[in-house]
MIDOSE-1310 file (N, C-alpha, C; in nm, 2 decimals, decimal comma, always signed):
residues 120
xxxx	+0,08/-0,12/+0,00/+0,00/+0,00/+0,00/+0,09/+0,13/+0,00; +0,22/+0,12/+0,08/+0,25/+0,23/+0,07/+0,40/+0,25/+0,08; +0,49/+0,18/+0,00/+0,63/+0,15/-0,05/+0,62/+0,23/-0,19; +0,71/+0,34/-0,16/+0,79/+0,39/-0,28/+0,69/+0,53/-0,25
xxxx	+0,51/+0,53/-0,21/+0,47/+0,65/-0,20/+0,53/+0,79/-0,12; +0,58/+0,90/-0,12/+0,58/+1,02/-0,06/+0,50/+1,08/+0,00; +0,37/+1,05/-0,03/+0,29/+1,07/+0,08/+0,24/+0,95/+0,16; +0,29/+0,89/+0,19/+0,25/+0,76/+0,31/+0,32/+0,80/+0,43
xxxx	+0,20/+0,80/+0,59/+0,25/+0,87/+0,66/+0,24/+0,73/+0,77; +0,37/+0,75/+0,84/+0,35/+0,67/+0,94/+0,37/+0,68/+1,06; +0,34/+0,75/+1,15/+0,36/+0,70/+1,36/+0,44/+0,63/+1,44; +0,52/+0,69/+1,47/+0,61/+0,62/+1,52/+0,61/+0,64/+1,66
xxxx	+0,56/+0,57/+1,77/+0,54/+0,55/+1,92/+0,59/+0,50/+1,97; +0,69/+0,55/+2,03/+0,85/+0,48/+2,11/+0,90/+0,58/+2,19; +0,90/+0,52/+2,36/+0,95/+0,62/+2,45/+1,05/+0,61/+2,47; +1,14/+0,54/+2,38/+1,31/+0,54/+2,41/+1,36/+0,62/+2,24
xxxx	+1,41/+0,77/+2,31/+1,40/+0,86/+2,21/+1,54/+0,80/+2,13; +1,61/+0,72/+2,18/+1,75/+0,70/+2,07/+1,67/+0,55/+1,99; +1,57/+0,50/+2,03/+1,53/+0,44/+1,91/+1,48/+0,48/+1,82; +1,36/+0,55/+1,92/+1,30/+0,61/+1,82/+1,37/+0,68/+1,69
xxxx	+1,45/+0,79/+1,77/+1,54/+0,89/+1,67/+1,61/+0,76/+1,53; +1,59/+0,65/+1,58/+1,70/+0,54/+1,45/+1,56/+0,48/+1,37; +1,45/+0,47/+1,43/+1,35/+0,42/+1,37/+1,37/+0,51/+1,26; +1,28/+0,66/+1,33/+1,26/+0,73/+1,30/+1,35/+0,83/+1,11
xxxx	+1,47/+0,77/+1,16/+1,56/+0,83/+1,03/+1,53/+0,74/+0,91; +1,55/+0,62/+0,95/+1,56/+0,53/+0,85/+1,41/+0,53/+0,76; +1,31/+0,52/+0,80/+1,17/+0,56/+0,76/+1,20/+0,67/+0,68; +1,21/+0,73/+0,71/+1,20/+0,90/+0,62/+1,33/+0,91/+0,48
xxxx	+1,44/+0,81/+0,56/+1,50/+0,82/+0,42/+1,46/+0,69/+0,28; +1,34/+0,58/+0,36/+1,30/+0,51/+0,29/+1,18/+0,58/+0,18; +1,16/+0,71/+0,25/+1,06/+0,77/+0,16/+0,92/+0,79/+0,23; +0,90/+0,77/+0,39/+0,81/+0,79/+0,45/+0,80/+0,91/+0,49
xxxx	+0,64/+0,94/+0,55/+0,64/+1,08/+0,58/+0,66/+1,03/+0,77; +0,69/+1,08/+0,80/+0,67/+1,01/+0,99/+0,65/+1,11/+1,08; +0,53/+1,06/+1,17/+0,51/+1,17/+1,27/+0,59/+1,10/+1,38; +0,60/+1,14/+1,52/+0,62/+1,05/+1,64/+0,58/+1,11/+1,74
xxxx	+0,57/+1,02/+1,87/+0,52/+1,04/+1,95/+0,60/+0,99/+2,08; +0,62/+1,02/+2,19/+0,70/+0,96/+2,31/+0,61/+0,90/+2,40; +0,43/+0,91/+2,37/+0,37/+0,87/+2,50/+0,25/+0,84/+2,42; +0,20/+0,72/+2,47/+0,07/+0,67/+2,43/-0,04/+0,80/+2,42
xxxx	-0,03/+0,87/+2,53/-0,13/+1,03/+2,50/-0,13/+1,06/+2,42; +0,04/+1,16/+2,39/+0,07/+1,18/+2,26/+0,01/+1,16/+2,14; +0,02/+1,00/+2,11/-0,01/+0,96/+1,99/-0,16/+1,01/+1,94; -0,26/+0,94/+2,07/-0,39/+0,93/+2,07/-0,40/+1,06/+2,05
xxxx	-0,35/+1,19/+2,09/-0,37/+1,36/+2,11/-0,42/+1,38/+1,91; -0,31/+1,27/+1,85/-0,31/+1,33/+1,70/-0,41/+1,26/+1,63; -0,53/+1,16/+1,72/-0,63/+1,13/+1,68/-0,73/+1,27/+1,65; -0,71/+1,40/+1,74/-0,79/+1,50/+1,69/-0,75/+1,57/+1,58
xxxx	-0,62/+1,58/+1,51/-0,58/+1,65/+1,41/-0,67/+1,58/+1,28; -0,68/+1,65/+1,23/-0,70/+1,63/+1,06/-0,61/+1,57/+0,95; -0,51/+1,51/+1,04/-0,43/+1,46/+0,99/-0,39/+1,28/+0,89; -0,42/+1,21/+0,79/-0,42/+1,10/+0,78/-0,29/+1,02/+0,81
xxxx	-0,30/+0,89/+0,86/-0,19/+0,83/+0,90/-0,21/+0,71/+0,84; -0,16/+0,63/+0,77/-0,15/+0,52/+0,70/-0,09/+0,38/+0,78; +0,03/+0,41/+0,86/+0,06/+0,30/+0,93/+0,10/+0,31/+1,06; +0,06/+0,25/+1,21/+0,10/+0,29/+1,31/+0,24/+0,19/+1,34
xxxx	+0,36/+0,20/+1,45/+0,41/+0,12/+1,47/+0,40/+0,20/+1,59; +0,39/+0,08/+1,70/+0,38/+0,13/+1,82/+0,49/+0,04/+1,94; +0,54/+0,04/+2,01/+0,63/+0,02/+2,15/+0,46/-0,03/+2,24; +0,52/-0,19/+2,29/+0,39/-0,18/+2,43/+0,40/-0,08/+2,53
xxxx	+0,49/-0,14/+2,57/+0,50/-0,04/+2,68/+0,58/+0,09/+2,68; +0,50/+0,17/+2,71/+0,52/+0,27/+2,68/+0,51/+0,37/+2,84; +0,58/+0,55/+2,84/+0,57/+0,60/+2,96/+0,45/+0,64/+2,95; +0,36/+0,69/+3,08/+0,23/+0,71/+3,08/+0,11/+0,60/+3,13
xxxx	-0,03/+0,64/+3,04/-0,11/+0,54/+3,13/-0,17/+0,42/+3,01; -0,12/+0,49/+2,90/-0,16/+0,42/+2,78/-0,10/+0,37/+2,72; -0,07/+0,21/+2,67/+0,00/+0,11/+2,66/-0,03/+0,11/+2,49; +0,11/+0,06/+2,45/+0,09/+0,08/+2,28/-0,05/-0,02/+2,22
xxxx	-0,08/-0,14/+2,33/-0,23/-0,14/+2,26/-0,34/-0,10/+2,27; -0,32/+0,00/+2,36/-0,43/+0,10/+2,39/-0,46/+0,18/+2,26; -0,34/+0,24/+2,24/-0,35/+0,32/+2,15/-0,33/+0,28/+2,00; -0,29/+0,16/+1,99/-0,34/+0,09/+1,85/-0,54/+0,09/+1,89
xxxx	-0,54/+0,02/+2,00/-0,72/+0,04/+1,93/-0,80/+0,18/+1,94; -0,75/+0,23/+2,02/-0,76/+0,40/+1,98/-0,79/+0,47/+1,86; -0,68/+0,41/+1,75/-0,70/+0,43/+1,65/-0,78/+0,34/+1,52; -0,74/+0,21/+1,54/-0,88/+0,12/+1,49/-0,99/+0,15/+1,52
xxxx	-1,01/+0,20/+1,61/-1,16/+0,30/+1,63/-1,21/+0,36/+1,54; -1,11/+0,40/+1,48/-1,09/+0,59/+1,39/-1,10/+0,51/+1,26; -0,99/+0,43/+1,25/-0,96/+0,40/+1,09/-0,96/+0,21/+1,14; -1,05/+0,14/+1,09/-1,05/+0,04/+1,10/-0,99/-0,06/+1,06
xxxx	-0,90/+0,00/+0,93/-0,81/-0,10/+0,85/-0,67/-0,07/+0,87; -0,63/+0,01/+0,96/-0,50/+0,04/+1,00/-0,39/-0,05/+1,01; -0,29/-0,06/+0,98/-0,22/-0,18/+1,00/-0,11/-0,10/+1,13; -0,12/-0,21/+1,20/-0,03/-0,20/+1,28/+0,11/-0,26/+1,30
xxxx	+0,22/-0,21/+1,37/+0,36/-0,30/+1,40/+0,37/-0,25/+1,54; +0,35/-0,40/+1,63/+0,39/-0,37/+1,77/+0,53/-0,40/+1,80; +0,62/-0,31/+1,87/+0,74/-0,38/+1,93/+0,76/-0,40/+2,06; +0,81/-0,48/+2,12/+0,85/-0,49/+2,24/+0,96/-0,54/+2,28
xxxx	+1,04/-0,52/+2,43/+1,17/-0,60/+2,46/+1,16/-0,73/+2,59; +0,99/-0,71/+2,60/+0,97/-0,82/+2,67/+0,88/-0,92/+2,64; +0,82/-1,00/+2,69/+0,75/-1,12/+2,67/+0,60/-1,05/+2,69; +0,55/-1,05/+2,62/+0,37/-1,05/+2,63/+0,32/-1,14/+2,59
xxxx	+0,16/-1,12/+2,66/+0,07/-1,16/+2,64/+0,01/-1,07/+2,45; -0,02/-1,18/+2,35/-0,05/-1,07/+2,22/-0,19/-1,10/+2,19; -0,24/-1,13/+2,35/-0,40/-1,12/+2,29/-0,48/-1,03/+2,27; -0,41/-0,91/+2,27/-0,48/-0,80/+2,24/-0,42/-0,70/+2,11
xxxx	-0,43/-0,81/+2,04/-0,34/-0,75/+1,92/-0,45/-0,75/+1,83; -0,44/-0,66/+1,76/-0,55/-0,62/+1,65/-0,50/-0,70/+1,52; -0,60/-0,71/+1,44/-0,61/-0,76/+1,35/-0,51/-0,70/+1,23; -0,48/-0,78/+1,13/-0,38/-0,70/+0,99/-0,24/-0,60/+1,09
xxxx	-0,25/-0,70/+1,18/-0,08/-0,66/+1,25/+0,03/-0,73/+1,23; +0,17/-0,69/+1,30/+0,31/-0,77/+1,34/+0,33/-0,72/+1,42; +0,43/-0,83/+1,50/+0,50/-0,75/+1,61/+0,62/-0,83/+1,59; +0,75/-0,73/+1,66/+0,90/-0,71/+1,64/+0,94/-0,75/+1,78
xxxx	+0,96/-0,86/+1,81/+1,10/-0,84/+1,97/+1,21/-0,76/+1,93; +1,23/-0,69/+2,03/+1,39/-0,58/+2,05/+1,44/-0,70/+2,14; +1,58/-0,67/+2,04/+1,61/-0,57/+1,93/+1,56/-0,59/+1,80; +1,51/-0,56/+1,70/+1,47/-0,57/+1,57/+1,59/-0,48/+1,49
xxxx	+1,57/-0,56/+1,39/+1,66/-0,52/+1,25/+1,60/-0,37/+1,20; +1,62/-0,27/+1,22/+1,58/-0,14/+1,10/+1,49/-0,21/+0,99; +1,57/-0,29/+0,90/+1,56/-0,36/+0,78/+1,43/-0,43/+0,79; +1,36/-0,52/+0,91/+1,24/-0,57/+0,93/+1,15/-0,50/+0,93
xxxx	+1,19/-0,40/+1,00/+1,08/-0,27/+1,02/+0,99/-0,23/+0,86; +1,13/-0,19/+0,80/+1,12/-0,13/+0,65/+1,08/-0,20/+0,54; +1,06/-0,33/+0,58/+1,04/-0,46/+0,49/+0,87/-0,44/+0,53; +0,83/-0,47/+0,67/+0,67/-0,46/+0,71/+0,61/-0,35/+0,65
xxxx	+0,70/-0,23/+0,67/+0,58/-0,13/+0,61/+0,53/-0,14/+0,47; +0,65/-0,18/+0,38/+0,64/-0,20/+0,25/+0,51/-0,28/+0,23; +0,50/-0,38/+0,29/+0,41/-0,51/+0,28/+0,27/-0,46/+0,32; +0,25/-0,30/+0,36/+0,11/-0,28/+0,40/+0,04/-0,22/+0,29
């Protein structure tokens, strides 16, 4: 859906800013547009903008009160075909994983990352 487009926007929700910041480069020089976010609030805050978002990747756990699958269904609320990418560096429970997802154990490859989005 959205490999090779310039306007394909994607979310990046990760409270560890030196990942984020590495997520975050590598996306934008693959040709993504990327917003980010440091806190599950955050993210959900840009549910009021006017803004379209094409793909979320979200961190479970996250700082704050809202856990990255909070705010994955936060936004399946909004946009029901959203594809999601959960990461995490510990063991969960993924029964609360939304549908037309993946999820990454950290550490994850950049390159896995950039491979999933392509595939949405």
């Amino acid at each position: 859906m959205c490999a090779g487009r310039s306007s394909a926007v994607i979310l990046v929700v990760e409270d560890e800013w030196l990942l984020r910041d590495e997520i975050v480069h590598h996306l934008k020089n693959a040709g993504w547009e990327v917003l980010e976010a440091s806190t599950g609030e955050g993210a959900v805050g840009l549910l009021e903008g006017e803004r379209r978002i094409d793909v979320l990747m979200t961190d479970i756990q996250l700082a704050g009160y809202l856990s990255g699958w909070d705010v994955a269904e936060a936004f399946r609320a909004a946009q029901p075909e959203m594809p999601v990418i959960y990461a995490s560096g510990n063991t969960v429970d993924r029964s609360r994983a939304v549908a037309n997802s993946l999820f990454f154990s950290k550490p994850y490859k950049t390159a896995e990352i950039l491979e999933a989005c392509a595939s949405f």
